[in-house]
GUDO-458043 format. One record per atom (N, C-alpha, C, O): x, z, y. Coordinates in steps of 0.02 Angstrom, whole numbers, padded with zeros to 5 digits, always signed. Each point is the difference from the previous one (the first is absolute). Layout:
<sites>
XZY
...
</sites>
This chain:
<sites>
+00519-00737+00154
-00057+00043-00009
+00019+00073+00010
-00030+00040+00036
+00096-00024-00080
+00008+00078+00039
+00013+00006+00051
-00003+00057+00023
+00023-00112+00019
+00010+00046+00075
-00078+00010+00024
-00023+00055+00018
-00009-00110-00021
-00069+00015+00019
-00057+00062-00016
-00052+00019+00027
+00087-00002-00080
-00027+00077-00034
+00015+00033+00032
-00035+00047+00018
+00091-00058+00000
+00036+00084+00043
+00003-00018+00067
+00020+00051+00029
-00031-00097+00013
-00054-00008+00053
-00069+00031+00002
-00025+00032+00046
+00001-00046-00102
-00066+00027-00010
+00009+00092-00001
-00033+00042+00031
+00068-00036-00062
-00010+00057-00009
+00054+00068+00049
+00003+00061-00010
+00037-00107+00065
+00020+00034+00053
-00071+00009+00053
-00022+00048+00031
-00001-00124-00039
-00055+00011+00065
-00080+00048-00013
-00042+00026+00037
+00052-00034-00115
-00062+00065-00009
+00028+00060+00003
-00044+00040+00017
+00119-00003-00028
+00008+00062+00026
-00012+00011+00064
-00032+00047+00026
+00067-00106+00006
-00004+00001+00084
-00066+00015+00031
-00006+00039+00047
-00033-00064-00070
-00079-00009+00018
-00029+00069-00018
-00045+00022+00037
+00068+00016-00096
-00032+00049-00023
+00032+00072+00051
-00034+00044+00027
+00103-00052-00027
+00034+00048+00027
-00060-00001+00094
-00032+00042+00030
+00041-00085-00025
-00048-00006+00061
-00064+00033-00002
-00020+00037+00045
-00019-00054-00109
-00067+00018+00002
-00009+00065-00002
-00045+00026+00033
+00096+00017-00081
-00018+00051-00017
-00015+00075+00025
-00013+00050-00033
+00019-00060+00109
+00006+00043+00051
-00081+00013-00022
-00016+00060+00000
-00023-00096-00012
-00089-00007+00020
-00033+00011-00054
-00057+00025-00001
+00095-00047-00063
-00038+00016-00072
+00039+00015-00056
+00061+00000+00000
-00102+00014-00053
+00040+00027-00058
-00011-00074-00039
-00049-00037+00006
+00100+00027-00042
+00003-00068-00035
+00017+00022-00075
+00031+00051-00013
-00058-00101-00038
+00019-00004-00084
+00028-00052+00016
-00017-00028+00052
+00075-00002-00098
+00024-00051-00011
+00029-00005-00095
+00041+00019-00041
-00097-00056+00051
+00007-00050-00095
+00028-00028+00014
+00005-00021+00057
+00028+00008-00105
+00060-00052-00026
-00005-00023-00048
+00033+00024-00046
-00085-00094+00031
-00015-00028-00060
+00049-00014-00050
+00059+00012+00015
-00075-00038-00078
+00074-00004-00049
+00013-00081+00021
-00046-00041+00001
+00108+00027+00012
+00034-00073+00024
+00013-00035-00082
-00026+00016-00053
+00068-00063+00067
+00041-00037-00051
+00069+00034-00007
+00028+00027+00047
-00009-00030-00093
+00085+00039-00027
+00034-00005+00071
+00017+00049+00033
-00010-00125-00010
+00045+00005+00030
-00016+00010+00081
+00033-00031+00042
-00071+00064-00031
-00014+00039+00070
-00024+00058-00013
-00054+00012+00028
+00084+00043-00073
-00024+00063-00015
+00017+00044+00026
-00031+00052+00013
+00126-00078+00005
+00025+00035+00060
-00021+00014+00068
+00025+00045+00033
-00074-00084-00009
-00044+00014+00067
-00019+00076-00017
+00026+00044+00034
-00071-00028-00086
-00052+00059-00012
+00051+00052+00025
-00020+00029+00051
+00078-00010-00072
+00041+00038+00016
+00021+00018+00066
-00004+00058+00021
+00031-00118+00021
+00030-00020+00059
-00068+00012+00057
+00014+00007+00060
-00053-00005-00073
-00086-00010+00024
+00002+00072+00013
+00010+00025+00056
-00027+00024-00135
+00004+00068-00008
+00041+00048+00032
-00027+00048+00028
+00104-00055-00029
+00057+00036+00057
-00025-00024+00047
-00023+00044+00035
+00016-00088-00017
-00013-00015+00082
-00070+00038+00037
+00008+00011+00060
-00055+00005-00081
-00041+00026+00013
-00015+00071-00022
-00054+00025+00016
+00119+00023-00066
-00004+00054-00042
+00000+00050+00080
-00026+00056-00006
+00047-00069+00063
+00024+00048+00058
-00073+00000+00050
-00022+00038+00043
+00007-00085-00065
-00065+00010+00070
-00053+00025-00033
-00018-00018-00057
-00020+00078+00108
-00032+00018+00005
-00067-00030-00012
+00002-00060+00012
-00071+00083-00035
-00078-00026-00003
+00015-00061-00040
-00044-00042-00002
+00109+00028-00036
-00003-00071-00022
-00002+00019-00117
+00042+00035-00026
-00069-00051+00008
-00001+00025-00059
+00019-00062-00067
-00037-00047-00013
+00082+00057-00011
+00000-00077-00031
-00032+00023-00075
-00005+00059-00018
-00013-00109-00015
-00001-00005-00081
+00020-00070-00035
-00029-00054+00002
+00079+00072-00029
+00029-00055+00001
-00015-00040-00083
-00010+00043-00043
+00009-00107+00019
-00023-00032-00053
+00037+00049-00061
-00037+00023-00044
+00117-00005+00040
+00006+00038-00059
-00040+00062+00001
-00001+00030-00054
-00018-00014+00081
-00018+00077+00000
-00075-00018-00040
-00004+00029-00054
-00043-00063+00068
-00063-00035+00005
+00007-00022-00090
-00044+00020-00039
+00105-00064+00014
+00003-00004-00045
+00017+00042-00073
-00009-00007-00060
+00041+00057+00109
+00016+00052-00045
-00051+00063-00040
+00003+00033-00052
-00055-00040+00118
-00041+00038-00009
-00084-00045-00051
-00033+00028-00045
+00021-00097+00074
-00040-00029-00058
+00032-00073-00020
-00008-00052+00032
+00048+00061-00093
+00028-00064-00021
-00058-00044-00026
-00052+00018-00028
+00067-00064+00039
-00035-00075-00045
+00064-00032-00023
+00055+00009+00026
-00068-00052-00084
+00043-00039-00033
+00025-00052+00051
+00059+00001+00015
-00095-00043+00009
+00018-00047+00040
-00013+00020+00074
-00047+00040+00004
+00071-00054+00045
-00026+00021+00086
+00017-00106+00011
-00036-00030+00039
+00065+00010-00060
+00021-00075+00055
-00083-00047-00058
-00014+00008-00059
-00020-00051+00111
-00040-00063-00029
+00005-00042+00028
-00042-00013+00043
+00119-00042-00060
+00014-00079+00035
-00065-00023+00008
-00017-00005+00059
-00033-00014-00107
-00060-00030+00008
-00051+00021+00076
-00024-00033+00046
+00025+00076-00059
-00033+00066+00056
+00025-00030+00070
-00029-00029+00047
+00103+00050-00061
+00006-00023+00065
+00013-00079+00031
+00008-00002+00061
-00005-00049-00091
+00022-00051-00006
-00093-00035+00036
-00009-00033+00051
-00043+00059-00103
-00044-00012+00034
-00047+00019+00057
-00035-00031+00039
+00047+00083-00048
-00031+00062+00066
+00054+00034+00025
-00027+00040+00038
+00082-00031-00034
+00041+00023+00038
-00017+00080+00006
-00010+00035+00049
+00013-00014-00139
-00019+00048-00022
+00037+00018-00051
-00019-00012-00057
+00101+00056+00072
+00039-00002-00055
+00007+00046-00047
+00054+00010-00027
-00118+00030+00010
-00012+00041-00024
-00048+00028-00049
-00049+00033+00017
+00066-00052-00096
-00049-00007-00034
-00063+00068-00015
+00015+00059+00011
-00082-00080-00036
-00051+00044+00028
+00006+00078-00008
-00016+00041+00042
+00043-00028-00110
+00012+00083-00006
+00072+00029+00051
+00030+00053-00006
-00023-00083+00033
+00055+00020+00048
-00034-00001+00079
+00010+00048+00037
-00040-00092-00021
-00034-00016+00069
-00027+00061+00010
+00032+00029+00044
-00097+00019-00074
-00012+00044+00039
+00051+00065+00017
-00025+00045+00033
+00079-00040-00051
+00033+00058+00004
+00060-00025+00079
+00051+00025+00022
-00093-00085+00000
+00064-00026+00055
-00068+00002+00078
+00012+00015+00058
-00066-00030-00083
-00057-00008+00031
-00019+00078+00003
-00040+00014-00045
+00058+00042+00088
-00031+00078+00015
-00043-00008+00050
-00030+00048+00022
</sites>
């Protein structure tokens, strides 16, 4: 599974570094599970140099409106929604 993350997430810089000649981009970075938190970071440097590209990344998001809980196994297990409700709108802008 991590290599496939970081597949994923070489080919969305790649894709973005491309796009960005044409538009200005935000890039959220929802809050993951513990153990893919290191992406948010690796995601963040990688995109800190280009231009029109603006990130906000999940700690920052959390720092600024905490909730007790952000993860809902249930949530997502049934709707493929891992994010319990007082947390969802602050990921949804």
């Amino acid at each position: 599974m991590e290599t496939e993350i970081e597949q994923n997430v070489q080919d969305f810089i790649l894709a973005l570094t491309a796009a960005v000649q044409q538009k200005t981009y935000i890039v959220c970075v929802c809050p993951t599970s513990p153990n893919h938190r290191h992406w948010e970071g690796s995601l963040a440097s990688s995109l800190k140099g280009m231009e029109s590209v603006y990130v906000i990344k999940a700690s920052d998001v959390i720092t600024h409106y905490p909730v007790s809980r952000i993860e809902d196994p249930h949530a997502e297990e049934t709707g493929h929604i891992p994010y319990t409700s007082p947390s969802l709108p602050r990921w949804v802008l």
